[in-house]
N, CA and C atoms of all chains as a GROMACS GRO file, in nm:
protein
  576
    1UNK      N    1   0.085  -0.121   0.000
    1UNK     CA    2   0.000   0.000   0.000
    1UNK      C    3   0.088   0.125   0.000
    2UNK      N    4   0.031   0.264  -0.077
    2UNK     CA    5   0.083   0.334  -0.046
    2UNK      C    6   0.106   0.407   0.056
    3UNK      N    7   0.195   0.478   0.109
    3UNK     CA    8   0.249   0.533   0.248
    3UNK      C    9   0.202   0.695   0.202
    4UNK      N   10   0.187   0.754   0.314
    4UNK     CA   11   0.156   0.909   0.326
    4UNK      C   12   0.317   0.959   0.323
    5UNK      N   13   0.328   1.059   0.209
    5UNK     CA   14   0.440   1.135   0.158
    5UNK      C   15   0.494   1.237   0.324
    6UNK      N   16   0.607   1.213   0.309
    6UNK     CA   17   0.647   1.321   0.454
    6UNK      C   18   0.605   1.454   0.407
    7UNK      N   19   0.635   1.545   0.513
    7UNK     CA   20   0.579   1.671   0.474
    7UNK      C   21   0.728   1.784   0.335
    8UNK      N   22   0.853   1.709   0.409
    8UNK     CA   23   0.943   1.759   0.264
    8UNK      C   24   0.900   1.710   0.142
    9UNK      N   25   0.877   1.584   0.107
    9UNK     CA   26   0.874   1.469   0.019
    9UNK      C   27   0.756   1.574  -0.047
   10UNK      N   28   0.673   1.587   0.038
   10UNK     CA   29   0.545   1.601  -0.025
   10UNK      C   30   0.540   1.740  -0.094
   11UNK      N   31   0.626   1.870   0.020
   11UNK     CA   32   0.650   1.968  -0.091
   11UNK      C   33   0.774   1.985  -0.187
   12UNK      N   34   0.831   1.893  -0.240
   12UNK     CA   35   0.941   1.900  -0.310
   12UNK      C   36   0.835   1.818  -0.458
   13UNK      N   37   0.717   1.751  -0.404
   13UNK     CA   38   0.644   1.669  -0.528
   13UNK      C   39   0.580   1.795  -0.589
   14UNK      N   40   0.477   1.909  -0.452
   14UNK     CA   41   0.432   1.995  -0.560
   14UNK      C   42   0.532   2.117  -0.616
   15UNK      N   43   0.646   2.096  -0.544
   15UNK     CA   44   0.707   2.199  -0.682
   15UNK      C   45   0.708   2.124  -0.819
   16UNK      N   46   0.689   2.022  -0.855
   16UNK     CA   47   0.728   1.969  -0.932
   16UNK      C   48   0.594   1.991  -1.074
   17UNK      N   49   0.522   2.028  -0.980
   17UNK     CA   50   0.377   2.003  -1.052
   17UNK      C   51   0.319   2.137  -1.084
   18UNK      N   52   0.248   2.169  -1.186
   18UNK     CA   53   0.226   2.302  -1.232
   18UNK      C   54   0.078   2.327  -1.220
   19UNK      N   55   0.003   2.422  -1.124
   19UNK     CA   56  -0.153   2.456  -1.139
   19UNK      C   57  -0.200   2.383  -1.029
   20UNK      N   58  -0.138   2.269  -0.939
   20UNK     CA   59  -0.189   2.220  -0.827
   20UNK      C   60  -0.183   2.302  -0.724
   21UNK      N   61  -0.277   2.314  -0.638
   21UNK     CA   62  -0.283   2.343  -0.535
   21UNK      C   63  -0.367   2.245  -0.402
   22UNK      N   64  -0.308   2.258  -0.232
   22UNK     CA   65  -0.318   2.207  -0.192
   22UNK      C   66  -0.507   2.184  -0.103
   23UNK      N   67  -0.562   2.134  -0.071
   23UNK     CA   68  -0.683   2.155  -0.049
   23UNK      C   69  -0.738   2.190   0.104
   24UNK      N   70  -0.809   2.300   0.108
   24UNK     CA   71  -0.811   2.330   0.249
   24UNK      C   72  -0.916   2.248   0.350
   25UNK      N   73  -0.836   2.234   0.463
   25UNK     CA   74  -0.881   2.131   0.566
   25UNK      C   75  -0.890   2.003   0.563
   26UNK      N   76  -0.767   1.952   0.456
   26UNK     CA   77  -0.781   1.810   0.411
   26UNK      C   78  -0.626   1.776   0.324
   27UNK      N   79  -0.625   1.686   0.353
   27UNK     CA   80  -0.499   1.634   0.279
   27UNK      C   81  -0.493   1.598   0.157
   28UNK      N   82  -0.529   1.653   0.048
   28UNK     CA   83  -0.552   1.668  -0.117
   28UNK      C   84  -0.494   1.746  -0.198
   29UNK      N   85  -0.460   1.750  -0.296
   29UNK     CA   86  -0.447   1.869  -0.429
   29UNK      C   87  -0.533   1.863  -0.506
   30UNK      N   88  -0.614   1.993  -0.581
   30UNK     CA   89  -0.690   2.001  -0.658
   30UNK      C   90  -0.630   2.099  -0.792
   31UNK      N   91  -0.685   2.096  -0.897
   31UNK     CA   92  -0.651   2.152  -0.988
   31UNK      C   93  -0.809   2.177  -1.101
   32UNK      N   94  -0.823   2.295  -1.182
   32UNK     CA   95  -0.967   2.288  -1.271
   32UNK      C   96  -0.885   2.293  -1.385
   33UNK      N   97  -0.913   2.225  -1.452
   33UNK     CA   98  -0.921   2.264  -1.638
   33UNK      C   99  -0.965   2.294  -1.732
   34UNK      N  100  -0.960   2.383  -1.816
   34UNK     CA  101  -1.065   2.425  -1.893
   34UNK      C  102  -1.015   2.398  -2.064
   35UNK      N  103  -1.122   2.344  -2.115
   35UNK     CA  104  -1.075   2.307  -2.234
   35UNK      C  105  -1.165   2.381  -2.342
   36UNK      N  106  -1.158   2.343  -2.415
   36UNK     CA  107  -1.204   2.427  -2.600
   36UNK      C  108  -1.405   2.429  -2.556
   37UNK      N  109  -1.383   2.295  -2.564
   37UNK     CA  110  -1.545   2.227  -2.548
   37UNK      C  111  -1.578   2.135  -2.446
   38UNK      N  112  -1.686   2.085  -2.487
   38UNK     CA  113  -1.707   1.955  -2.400
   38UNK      C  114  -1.615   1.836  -2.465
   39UNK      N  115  -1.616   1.806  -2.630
   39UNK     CA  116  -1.539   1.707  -2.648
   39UNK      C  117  -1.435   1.710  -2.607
   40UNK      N  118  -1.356   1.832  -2.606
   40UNK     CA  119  -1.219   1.818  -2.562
   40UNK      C  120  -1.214   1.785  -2.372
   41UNK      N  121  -1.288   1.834  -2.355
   41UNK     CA  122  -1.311   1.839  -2.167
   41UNK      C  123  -1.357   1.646  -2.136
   42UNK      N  124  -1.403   1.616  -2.210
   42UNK     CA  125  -1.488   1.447  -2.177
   42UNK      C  126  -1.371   1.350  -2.253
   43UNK      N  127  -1.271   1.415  -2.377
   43UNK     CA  128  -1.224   1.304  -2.398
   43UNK      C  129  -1.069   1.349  -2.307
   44UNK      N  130  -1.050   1.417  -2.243
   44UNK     CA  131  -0.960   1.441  -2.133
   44UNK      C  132  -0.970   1.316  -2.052
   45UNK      N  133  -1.103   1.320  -1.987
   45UNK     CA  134  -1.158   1.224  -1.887
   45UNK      C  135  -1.159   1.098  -1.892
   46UNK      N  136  -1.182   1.074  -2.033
   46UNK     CA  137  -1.160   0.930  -2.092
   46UNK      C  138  -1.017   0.861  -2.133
   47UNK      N  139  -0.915   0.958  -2.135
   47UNK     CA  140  -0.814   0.928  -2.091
   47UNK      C  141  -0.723   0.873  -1.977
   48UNK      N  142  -0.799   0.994  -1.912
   48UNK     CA  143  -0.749   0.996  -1.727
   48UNK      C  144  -0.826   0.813  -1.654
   49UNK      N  145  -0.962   0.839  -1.747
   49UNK     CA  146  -1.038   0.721  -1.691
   49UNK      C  147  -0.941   0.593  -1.706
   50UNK      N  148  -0.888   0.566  -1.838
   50UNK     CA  149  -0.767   0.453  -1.873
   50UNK      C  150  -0.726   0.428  -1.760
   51UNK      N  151  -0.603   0.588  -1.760
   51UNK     CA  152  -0.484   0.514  -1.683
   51UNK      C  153  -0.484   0.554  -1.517
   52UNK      N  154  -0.624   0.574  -1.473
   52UNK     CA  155  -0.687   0.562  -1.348
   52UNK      C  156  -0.703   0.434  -1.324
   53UNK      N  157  -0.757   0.377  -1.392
   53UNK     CA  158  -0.826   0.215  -1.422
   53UNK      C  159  -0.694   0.099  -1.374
   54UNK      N  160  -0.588   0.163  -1.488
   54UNK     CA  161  -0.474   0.098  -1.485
   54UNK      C  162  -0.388   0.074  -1.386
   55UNK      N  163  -0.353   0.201  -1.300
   55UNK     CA  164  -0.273   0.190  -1.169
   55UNK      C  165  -0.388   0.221  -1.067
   56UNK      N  166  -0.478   0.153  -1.058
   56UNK     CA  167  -0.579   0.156  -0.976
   56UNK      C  168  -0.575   0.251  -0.867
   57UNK      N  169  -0.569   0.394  -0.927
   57UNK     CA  170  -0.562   0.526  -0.820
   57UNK      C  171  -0.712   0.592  -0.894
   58UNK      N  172  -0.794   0.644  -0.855
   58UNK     CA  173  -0.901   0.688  -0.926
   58UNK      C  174  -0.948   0.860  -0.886
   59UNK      N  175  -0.962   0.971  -0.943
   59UNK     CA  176  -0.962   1.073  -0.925
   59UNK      C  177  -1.070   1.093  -0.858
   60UNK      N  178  -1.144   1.202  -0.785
   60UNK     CA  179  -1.273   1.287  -0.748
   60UNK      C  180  -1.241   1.405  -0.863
   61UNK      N  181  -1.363   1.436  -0.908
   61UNK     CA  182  -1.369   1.455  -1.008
   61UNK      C  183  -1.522   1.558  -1.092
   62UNK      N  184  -1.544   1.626  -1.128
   62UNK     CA  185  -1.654   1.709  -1.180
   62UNK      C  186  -1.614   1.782  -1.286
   63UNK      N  187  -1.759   1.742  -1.396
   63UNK     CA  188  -1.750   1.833  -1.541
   63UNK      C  189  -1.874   1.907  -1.544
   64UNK      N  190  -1.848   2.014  -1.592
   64UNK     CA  191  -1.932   2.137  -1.624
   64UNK      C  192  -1.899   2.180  -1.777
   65UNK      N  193  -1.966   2.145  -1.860
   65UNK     CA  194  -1.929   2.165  -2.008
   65UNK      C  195  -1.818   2.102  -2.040
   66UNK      N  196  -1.697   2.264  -2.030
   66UNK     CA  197  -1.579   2.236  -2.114
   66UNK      C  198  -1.447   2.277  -1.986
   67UNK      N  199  -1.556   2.270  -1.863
   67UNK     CA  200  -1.445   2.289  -1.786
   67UNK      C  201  -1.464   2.145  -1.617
   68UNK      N  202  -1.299   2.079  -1.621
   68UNK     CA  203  -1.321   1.978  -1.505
   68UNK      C  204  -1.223   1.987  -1.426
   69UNK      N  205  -1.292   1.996  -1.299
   69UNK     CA  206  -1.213   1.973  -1.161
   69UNK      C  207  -1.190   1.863  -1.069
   70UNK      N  208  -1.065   1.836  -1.048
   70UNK     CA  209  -0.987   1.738  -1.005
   70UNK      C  210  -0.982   1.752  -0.859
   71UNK      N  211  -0.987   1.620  -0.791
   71UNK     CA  212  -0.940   1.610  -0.635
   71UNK      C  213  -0.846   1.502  -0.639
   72UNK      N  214  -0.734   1.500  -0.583
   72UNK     CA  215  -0.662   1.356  -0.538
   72UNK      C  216  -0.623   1.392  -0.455
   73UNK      N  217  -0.676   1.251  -0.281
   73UNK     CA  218  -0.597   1.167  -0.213
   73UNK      C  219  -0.619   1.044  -0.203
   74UNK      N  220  -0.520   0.974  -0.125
   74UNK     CA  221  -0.529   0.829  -0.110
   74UNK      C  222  -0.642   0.845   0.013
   75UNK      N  223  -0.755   0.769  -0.037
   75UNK     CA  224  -0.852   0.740   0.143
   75UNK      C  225  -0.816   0.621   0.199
   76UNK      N  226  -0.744   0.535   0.156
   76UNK     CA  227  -0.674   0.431   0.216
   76UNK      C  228  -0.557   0.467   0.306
   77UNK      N  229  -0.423   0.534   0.235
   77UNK     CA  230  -0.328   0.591   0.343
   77UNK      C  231  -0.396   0.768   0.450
   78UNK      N  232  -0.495   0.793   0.389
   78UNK     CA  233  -0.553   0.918   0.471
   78UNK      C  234  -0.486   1.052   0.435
   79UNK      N  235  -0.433   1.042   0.348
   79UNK     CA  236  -0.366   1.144   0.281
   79UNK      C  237  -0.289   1.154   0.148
   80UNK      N  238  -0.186   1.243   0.146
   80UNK     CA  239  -0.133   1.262  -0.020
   80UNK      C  240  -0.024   1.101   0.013
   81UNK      N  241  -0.007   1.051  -0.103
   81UNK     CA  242   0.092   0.970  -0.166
   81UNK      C  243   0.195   0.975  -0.277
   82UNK      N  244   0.270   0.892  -0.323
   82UNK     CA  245   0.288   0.882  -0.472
   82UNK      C  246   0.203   0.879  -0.625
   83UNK      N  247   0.114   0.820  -0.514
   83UNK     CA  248  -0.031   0.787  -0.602
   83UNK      C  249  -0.043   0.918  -0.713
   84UNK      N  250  -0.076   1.037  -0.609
   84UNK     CA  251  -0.179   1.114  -0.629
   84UNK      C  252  -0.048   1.190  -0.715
   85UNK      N  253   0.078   1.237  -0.675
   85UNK     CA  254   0.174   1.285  -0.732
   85UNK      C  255   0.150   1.266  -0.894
   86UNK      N  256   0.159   1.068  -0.896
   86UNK     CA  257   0.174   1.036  -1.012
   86UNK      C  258   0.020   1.040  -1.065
   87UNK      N  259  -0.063   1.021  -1.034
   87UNK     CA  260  -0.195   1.050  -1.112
   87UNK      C  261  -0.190   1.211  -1.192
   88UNK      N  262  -0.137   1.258  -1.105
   88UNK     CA  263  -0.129   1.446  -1.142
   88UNK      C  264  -0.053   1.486  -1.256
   89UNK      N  265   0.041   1.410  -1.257
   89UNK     CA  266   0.180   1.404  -1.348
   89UNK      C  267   0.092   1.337  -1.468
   90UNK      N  268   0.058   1.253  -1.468
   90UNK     CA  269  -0.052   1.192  -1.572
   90UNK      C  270  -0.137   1.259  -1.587
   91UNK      N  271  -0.194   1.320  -1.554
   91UNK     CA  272  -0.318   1.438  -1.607
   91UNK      C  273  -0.268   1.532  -1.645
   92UNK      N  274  -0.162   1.620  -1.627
   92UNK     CA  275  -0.133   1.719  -1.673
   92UNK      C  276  -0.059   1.659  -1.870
   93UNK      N  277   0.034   1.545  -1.849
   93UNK     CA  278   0.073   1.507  -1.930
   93UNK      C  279  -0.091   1.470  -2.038
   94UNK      N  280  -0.207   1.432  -2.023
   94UNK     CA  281  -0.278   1.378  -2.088
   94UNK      C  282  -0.409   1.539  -2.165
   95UNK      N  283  -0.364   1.589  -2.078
   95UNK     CA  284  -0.446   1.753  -2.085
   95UNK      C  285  -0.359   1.844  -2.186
   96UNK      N  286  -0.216   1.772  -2.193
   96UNK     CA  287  -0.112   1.838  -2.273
   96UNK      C  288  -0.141   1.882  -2.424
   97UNK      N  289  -3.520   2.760  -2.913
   97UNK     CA  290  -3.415   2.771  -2.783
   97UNK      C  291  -3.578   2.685  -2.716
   98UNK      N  292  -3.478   2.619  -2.662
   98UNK     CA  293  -3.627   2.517  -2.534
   98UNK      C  294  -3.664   2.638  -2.445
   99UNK      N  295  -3.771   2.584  -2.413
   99UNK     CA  296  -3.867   2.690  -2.263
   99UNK      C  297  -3.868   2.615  -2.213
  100UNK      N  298  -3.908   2.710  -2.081
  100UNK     CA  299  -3.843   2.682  -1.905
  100UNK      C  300  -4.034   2.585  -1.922
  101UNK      N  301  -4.022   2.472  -1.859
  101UNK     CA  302  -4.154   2.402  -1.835
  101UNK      C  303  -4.259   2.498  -1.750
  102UNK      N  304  -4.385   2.493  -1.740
  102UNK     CA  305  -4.461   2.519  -1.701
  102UNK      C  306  -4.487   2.428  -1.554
  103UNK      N  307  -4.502   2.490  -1.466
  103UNK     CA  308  -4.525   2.403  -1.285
  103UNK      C  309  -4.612   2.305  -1.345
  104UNK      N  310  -4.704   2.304  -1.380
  104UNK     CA  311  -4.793   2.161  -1.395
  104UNK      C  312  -4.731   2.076  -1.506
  105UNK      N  313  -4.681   2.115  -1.628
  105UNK     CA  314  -4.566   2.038  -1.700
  105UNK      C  315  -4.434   1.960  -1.624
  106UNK      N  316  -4.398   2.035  -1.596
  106UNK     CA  317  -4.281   1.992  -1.501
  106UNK      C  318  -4.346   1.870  -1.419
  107UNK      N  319  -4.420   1.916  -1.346
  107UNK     CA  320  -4.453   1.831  -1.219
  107UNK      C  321  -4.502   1.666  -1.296
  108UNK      N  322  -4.550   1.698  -1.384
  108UNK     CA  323  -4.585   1.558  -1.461
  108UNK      C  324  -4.488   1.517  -1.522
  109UNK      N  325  -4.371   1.584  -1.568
  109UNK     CA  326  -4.251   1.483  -1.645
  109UNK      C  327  -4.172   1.428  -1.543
  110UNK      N  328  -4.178   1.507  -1.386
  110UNK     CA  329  -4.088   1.462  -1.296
  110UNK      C  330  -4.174   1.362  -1.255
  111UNK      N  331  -4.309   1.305  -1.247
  111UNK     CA  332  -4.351   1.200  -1.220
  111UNK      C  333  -4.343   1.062  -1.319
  112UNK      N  334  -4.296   1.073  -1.426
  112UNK     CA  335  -4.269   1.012  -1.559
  112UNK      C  336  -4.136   0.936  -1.470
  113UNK      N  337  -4.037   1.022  -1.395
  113UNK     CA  338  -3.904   1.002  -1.408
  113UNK      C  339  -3.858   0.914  -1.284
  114UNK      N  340  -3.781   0.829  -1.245
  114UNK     CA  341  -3.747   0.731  -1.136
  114UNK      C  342  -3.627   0.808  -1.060
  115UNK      N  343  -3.658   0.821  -0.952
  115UNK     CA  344  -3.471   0.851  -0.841
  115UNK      C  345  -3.414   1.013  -0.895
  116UNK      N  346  -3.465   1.061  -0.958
  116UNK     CA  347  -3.487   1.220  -0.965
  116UNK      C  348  -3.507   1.292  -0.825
  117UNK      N  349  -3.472   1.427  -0.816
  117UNK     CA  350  -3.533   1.551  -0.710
  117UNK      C  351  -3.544   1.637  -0.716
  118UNK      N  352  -3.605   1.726  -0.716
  118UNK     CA  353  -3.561   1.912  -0.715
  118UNK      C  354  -3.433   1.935  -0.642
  119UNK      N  355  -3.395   1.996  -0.688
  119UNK     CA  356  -3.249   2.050  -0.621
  119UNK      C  357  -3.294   2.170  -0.542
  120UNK      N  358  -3.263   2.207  -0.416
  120UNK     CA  359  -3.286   2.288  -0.322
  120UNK      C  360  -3.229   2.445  -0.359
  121UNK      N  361  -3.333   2.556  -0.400
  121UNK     CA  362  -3.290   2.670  -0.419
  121UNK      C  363  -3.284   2.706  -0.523
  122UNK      N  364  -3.277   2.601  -0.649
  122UNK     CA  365  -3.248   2.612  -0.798
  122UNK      C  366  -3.357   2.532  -0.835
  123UNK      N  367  -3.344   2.614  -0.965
  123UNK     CA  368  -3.470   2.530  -1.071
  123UNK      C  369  -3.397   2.430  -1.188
  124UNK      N  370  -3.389   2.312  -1.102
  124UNK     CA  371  -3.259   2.182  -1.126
  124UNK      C  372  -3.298   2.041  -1.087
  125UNK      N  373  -3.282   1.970  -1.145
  125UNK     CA  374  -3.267   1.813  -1.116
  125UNK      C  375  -3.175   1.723  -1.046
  126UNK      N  376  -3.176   1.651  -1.004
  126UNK     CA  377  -3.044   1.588  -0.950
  126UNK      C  378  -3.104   1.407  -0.923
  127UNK      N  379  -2.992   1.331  -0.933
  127UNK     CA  380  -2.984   1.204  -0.908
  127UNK      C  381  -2.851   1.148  -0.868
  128UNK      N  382  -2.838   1.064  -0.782
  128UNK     CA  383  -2.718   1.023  -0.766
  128UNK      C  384  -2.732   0.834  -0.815
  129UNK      N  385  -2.631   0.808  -0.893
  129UNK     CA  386  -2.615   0.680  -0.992
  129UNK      C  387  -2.493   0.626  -0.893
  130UNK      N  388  -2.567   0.504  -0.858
  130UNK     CA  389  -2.417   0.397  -0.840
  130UNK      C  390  -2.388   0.263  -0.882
  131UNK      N  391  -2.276   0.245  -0.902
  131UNK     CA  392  -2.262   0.154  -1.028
  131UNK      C  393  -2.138   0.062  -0.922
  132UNK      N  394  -2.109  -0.079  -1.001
  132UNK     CA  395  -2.036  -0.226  -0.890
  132UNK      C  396  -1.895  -0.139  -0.920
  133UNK      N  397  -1.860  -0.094  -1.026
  133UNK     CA  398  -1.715  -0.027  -0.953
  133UNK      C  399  -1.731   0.106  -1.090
  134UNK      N  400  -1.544   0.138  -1.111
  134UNK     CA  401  -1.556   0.216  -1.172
  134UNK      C  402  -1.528   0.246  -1.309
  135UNK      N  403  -1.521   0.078  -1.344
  135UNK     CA  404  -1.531   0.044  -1.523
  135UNK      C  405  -1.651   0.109  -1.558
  136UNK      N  406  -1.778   0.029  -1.454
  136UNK     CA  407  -1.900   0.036  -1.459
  136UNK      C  408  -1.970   0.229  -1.454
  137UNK      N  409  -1.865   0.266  -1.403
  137UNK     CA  410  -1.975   0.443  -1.381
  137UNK      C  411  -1.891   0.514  -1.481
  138UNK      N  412  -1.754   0.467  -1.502
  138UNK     CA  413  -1.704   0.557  -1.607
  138UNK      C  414  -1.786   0.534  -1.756
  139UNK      N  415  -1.771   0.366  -1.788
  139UNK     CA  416  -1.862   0.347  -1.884
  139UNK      C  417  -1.999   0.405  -1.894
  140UNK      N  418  -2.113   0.415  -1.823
  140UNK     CA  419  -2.216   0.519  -1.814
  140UNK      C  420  -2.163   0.648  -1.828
  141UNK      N  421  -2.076   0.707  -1.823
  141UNK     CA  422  -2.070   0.854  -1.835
  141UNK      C  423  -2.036   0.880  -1.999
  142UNK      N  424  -1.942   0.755  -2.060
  142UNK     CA  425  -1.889   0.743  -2.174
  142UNK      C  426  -2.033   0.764  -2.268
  143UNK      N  427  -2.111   0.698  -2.221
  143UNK     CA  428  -2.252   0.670  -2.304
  143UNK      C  429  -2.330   0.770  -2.300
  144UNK      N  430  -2.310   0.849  -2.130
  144UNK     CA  431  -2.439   0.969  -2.176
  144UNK      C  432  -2.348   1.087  -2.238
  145UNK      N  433  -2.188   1.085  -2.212
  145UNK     CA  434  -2.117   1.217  -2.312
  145UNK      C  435  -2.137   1.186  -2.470
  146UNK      N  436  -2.183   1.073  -2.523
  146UNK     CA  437  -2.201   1.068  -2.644
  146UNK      C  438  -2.364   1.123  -2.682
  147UNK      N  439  -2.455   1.078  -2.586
  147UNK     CA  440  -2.584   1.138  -2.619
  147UNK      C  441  -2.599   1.272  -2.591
  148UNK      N  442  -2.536   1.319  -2.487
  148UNK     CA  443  -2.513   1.441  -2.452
  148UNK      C  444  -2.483   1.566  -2.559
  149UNK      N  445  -2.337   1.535  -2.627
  149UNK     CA  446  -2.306   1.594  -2.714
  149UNK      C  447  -2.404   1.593  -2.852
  150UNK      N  448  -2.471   1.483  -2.861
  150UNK     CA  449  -2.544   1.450  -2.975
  150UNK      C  450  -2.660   1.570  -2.975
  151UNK      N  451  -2.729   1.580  -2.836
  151UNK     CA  452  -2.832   1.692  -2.804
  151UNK      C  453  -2.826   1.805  -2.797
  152UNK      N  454  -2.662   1.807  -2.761
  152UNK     CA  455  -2.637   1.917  -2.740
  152UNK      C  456  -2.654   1.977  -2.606
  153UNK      N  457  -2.695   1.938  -2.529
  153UNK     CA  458  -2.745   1.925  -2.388
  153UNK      C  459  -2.651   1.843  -2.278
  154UNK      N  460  -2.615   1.929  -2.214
  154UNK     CA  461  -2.494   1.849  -2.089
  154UNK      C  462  -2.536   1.839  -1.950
  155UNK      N  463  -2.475   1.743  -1.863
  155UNK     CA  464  -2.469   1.766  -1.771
  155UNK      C  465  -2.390   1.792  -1.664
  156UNK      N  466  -2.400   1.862  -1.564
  156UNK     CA  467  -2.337   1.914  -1.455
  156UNK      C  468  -2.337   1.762  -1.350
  157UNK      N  469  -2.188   1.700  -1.328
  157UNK     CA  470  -2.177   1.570  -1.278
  157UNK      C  471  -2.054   1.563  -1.233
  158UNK      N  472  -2.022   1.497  -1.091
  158UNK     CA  473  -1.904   1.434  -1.069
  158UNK      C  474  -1.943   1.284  -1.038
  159UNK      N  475  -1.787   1.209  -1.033
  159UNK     CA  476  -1.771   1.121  -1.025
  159UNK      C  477  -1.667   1.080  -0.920
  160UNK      N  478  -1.716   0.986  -0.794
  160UNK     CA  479  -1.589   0.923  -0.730
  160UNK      C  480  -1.629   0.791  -0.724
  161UNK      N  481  -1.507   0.677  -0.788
  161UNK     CA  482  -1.499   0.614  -0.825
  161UNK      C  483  -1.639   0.474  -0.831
  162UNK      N  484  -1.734   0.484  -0.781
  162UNK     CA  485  -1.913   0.372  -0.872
  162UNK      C  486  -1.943   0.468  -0.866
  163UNK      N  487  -1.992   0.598  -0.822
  163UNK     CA  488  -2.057   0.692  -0.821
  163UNK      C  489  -2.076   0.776  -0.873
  164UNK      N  490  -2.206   0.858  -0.923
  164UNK     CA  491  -2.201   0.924  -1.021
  164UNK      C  492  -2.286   1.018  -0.937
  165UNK      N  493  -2.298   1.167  -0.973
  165UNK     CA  494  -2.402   1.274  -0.891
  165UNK      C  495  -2.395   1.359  -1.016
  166UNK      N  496  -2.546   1.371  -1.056
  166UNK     CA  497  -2.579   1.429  -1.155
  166UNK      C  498  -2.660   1.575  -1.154
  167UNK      N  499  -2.639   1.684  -1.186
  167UNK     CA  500  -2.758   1.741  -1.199
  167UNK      C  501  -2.815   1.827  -1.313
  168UNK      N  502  -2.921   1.840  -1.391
  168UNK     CA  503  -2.934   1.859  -1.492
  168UNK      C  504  -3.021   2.005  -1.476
  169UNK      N  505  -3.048   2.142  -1.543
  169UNK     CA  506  -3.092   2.244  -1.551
  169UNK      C  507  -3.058   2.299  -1.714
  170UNK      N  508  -3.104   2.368  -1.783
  170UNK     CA  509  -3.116   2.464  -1.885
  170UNK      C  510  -3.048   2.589  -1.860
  171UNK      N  511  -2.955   2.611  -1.858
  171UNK     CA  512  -2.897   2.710  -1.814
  171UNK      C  513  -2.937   2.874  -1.876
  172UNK      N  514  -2.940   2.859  -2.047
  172UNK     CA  515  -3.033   2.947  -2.139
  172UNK      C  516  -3.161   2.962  -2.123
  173UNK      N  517  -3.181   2.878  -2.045
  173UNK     CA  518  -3.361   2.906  -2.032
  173UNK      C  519  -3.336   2.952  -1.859
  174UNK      N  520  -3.260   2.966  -1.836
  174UNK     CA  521  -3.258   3.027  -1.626
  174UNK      C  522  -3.362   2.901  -1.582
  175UNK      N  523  -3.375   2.754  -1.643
  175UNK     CA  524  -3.471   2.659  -1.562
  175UNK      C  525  -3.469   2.535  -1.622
  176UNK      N  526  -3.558   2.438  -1.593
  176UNK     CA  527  -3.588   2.296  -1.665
  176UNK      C  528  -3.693   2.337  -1.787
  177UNK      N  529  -3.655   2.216  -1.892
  177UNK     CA  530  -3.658   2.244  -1.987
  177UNK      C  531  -3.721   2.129  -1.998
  178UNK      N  532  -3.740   2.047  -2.127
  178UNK     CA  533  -3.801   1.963  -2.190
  178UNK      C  534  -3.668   1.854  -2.194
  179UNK      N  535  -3.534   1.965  -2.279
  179UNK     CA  536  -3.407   1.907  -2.311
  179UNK      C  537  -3.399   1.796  -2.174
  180UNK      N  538  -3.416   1.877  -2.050
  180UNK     CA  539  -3.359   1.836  -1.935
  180UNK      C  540  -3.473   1.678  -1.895
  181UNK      N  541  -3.532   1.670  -1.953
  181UNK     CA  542  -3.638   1.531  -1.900
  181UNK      C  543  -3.586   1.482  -1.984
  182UNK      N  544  -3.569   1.501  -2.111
  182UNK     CA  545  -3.496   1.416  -2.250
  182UNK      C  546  -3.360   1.352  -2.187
  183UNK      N  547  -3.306   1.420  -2.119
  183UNK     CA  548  -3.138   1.352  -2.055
  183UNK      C  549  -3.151   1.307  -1.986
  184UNK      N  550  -3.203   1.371  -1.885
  184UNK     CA  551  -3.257   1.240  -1.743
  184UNK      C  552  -3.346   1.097  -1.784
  185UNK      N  553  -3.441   1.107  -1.908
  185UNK     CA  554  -3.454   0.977  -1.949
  185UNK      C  555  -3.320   0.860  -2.028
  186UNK      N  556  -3.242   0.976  -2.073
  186UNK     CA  557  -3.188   0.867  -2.145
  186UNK      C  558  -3.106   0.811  -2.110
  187UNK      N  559  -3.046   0.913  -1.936
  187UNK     CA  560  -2.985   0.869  -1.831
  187UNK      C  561  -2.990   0.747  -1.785
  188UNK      N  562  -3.164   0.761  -1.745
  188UNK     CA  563  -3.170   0.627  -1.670
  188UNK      C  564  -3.160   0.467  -1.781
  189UNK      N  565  -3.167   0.551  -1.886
  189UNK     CA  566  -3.201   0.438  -1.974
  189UNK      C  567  -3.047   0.346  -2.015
  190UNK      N  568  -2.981   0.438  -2.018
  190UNK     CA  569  -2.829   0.425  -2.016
  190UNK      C  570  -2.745   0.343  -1.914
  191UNK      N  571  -2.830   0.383  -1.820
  191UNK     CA  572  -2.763   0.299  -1.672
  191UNK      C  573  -2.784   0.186  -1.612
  192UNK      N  574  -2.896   0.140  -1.714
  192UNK     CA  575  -3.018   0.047  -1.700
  192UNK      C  576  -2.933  -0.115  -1.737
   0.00000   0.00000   0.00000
C-alpha cells in the first residue's frame, strides 16, 4: 500500500507540478481545467479514466461543459501519496 | 431555444421520471447513480457524453470512483426544460 508522503517529500512533489494546489482542511491537491469544449473536456476524462483504471488510483472529479475539476488523495493511506503525485503528473501530461 | 416548463408540466414529467429531485434553491434536477465499480460508472458517463453531445445538452456531474451525482438544468432558459427530462430519461435508460 501506499504510504503518506512526509511533509518535505510532499512539498518538493508539488514543486514539481504546475496549477496544483493544496486543499483546504484536508490532505488533497486540486486543480480545474478548462478546455475548448465539452469534447475536448470528456475526452480528457476518458483518458485519465484509462490510466486511473490501470494503476488503480481513481480521481474525485466534476464536469461542467468544457471545464473539469480534479481532487486527489489516497482514502486508504488518509492522505497525499505517490499515487496522487503520479496520477497528477498523468493528467497534466494527458491535458497536454 | 427550449422553454423553461410550465409548474404543472414539469410536475408531470418529474412523475414520468425514477430517483430524480428538485435540487434545493435552484430550478434543477439531480440524481445520484451507483454503479459495482468504476469500469462500470465511467462506462455510463462514456454513453451519456455521447448522447449528450449528440443533443447538445450536458450535464453538470461528478464522479468518485461507482458513483455518479448528476444534476441537470437549462442554463439558457434560467430553468428545466423539456431538453432536461430528454437527458434524465436517457440517463436512466443508459444505466439500466
Amino acid at each position: 500500500m501506499a504510504e503518506r508522503l512526509k511533509p518535505e517529500d510532499r512539498a518538493a512533489a508539488m514543486q514539481a507540478l504546475t496549477g496544483w494546489h493544496m486543499v483546504e482542511n484536508r490532505e488533497a491537491i486540486a486543480k480545474t481545467y478548462r478546455f475548448k469544449d465539452f469534447i475536448d473536456a470528456f475526452g480528457f476524462m476518458a483518458r485519465v479514466a484509462i490510466v486511473s483504471e490501470k494503476i488503480d488510483h481513481h480521481p474525485e472529479w466534476s464536469n461542467v461543459y468544457r471545464t473539469v475539476e480534479v481532487t486527489l488523495t489516497t482514502h486508504d493511506a488518509g492522505g497525499l501519496t505517490e499515487l496522487d503525485m503520479k496520477l497528477a503528473t498523468e493528467m497534466d501530461r494527458l491535458a497536454g
